[in-house]
C-alpha positions as CSV (number, residue, x, y, z in Angstrom):
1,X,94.7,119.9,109.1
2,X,93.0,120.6,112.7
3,X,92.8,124.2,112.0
4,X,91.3,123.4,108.4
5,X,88.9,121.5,110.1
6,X,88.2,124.2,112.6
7,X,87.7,126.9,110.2
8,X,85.1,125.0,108.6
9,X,83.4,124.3,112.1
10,X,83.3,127.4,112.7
11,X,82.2,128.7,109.5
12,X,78.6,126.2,110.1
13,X,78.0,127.3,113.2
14,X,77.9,131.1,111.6
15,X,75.6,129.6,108.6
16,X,73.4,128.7,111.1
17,X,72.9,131.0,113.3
18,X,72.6,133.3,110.4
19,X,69.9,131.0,108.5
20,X,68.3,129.7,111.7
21,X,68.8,126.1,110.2
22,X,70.6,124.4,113.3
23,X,74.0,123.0,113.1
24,X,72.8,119.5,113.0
25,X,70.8,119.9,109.9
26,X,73.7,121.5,108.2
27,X,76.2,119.5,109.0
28,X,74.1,116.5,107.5
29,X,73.1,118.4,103.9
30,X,77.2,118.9,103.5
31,X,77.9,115.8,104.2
32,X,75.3,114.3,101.9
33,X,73.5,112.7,104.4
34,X,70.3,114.4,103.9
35,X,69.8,113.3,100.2
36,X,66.7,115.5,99.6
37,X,66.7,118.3,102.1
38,X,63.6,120.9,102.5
39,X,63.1,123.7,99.5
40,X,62.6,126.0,102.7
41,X,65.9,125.0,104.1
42,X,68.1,125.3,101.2
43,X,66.4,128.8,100.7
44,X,67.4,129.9,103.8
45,X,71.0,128.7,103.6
46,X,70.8,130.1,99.9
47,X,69.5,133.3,101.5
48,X,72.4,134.1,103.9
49,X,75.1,133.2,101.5
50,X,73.6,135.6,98.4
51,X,73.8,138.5,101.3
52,X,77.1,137.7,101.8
53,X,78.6,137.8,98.4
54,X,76.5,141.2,98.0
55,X,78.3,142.3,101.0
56,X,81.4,141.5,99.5
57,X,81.3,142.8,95.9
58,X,81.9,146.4,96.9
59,X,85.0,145.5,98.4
60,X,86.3,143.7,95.4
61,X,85.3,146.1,93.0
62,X,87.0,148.9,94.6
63,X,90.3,147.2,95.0
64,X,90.3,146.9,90.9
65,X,91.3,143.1,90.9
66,X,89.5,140.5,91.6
67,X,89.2,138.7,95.1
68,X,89.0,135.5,96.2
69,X,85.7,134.7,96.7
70,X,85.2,134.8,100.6
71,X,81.8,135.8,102.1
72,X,82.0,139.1,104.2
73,X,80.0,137.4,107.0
74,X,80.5,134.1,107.4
């Protein structure tokens, strides 16, 4: 469970230095805190994500069978 828990840690901390939307923020829209976050927040998470799958369809397409989906960069 701790190493779960670390991945996922770890995994935020990429998203945001990626987005530029700091950890804290983050950490509060996944958790549901923030009921109604900023269009220009979830646009920039939404941002760095999309490249991400991009950067991994190549991969997944070339190996003929079809990958779990796991961003190439986060």
């Amino acid at each position: 469970m701790r190493t779960h828990e670390t991945h996922f840690r770890r995994r935020r901390r990429e998203l945001s230095e990626l987005s530029g939307v700091s950890l804290d923020t983050l950490n509060k829209i996944f958790q549901r805190q923030t009921k109604n976050p900023k269009a220009h927040t979830v646009q920039q998470i939404y941002d760095v994500l999309i490249v991400c799958e991009q950067k991994a369809e190549p991969a997944r397409i070339s190996e003929g069978s079809p990958a779990p989906m796991e961003p190439a960069c986060i």
